[in-house]
N, C-alpha and C positions, 0 to 999 in steps of 0.2 A: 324606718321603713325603706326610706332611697338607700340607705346603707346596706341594707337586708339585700335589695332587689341589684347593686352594684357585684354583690363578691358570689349571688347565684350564676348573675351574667358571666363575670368573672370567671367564674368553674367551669360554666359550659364552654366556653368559647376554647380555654384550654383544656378541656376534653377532646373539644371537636378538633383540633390543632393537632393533638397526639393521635384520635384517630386517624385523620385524613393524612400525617404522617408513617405511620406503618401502614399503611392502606398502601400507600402509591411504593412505600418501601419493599411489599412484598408482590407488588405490580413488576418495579424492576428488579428483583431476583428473578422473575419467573420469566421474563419476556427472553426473549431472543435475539442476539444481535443483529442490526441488523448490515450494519455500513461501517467501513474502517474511512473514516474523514484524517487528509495529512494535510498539515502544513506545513511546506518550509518559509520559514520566514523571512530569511534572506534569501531567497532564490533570487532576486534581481542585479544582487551585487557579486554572487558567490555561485557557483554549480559544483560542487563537489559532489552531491547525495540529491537524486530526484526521488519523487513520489513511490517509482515504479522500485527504486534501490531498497527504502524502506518494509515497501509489503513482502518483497522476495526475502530480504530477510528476518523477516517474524515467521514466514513460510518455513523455510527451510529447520529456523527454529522449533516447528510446533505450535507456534504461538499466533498463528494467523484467527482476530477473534470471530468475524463473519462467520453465523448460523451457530454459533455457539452460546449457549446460555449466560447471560450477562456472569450470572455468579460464579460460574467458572473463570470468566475474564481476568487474570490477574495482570493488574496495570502497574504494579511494582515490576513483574518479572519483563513487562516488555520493554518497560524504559532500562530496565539495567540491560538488556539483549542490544537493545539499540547505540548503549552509550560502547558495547565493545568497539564499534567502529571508529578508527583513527582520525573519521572526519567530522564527527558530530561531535559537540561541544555540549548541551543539553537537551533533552527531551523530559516533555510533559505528558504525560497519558493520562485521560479519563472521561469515566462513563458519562453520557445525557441522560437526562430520564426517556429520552423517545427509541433508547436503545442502539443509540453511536458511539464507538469507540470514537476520539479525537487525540489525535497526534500531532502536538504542536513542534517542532525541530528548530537546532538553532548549530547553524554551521562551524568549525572554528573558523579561525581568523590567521590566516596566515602572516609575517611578517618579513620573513627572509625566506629564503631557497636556497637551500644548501647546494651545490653540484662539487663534489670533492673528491679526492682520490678514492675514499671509503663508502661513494654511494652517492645517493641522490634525494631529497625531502623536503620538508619545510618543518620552517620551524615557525610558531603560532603565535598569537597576543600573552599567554598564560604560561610559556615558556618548553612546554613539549611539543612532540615530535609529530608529524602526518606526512603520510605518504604523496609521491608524486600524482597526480588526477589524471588518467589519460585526454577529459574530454573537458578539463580548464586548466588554463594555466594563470596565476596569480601574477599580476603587475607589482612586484617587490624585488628590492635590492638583491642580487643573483651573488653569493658568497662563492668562490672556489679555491683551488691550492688545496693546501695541506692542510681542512679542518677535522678534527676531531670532535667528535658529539660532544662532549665534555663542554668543549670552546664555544658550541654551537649554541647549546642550549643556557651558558651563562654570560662569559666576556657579550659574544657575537649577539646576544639576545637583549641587554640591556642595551648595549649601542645600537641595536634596531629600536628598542622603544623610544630611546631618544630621537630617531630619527623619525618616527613617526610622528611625534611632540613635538616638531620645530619645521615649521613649510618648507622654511629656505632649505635644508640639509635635504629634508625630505624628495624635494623636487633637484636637487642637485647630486646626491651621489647616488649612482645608478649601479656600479659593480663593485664589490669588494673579493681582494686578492689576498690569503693569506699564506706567508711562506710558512719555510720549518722550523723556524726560532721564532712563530706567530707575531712575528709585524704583520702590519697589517698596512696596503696601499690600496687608497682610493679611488678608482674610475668617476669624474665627474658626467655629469652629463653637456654642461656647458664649459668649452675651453677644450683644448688639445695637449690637456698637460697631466701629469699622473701627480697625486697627491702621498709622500711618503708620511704615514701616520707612524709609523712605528708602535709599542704595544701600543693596549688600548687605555693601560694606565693612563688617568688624566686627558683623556679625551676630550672631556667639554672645552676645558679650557686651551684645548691646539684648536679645537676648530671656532672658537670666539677668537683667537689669533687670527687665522685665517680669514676669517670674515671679514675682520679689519683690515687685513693685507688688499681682499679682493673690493673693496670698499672705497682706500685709500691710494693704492699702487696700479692696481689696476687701468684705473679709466687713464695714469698717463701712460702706460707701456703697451697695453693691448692686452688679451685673451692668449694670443700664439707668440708673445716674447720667451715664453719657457718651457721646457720640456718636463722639469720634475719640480716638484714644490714641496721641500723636505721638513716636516712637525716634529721630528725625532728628537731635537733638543727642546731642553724646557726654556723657554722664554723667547726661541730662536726660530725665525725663518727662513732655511739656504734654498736660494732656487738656481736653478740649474738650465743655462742658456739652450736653447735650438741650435745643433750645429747650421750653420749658413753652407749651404751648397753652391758652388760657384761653377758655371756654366762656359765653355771655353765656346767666344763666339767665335760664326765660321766666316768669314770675306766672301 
């Protein structure tokens, strides 16, 4: 009998589950939208795409969903509209039952800043390209000289990730110069002296050299003993004195 009265219970309860499920499912086909809710999720650290960027263009697209019948709302078509933009990295769309579209956003990540003979951009966490921002501009290592996209988006874009991966580098090389046989020379931010990298072949291991140099040599010469600090050989560090200027005093 309790067996009998468990699998009637049973039945109803999933009856009542499927009703009240198409029930509320043909509630929101029919409702109307009513609010487009954005988020950008990194807005604190990143401004590249505001709120106002977003809705202008789903507008422009057609695809603005406010007053529009949920079921027409197609949330595929507006994350792939949205992802054409050079600065968003992903978008999430989707319906509430109370009849919200919700737009969750997520910015890229810039890593470098290209400024080269061929243009102007950045280059991002995941290795392509975005445009300059007129209304931010991105605290990262500023590449110039002779880069080619090519350079940019491979050599130039691992040795950013390294440098993002390591505080010391990160907070110490602030410009990179590349010539037209792509050596590559360092702008530190601390010292008065240019660092000659040469390729980027082998990179880790010139600048654990170098760390060792500035570690070791350093604290007895000073910061302003040299003017260039040459990585170009393997195993080697040529640096390269301050010419001394000499002042003819007057009687």
């Amino acid at each position: 009998m309790i067996r009998i009265i468990s699998i009637v219970v049973a039945t109803l309860l999933f009856c009542y589950i499927v009703f009240v499920s198409f029930f509320f499912r043909e509630i929101r086909q029919d409702s109307i939208c009513q609010d487009l809710q954005v988020v950008v999720k990194d807005s604190l650290d990143k401004h590249f795409v505001s709120e106002s960027d977003l809705v202008s263009i789903l507008k422009k697209a057609g695809l603005d969903p406010i007053q529009r019948p949920m079921a027409d709302v197609n949330t595929d078509r507006i994350e792939a509209e949205l992802l054409k933009n050079e600065m968003i990295a992903q978008v999430e769309a989707y319906k509430t039952p109370s009849g919200i579209i919700k737009l969750e956003v997520m910015q890229k990540m810039p890593i470098l800043r290209i400024m080269g003979v061929r243009g102007s951009y950045y280059v991002d966490n995941l290795g392509t390209t975005m445009p300059i921002s007129r209304r931010y501009a991105a605290h990262v290592p500023i590449v110039s000289g002779y880069v080619e996209k090519e350079l940019a988006v491979t050599d130039l874009y691992k040795f950013a990730l390294f440098l993002q991966e390591n505080e010391f580098w990160n907070d110490q090389i602030e410009q990179i110069y590349v010539y037209p046989d792509h050596d590559i020379e360092l702008i530190p931010r601390v010292g008065n002296h240019r660092i000659m990298l040469g390729t980027l072949d082998g990179f880790e291991e010139k600048l654990a050299n170098l760390k060792l140099f500035y570690e070791q040599a350093i604290p007895k010469v000073g910061w302003e003993k040299y003017s260039m600090i040459n990585l170009k050989y393997k195993n080697q560090i040529v640096c390269t004195k301050k010419k001394m200027i000499w002042h003819k005093r007057t009687l």
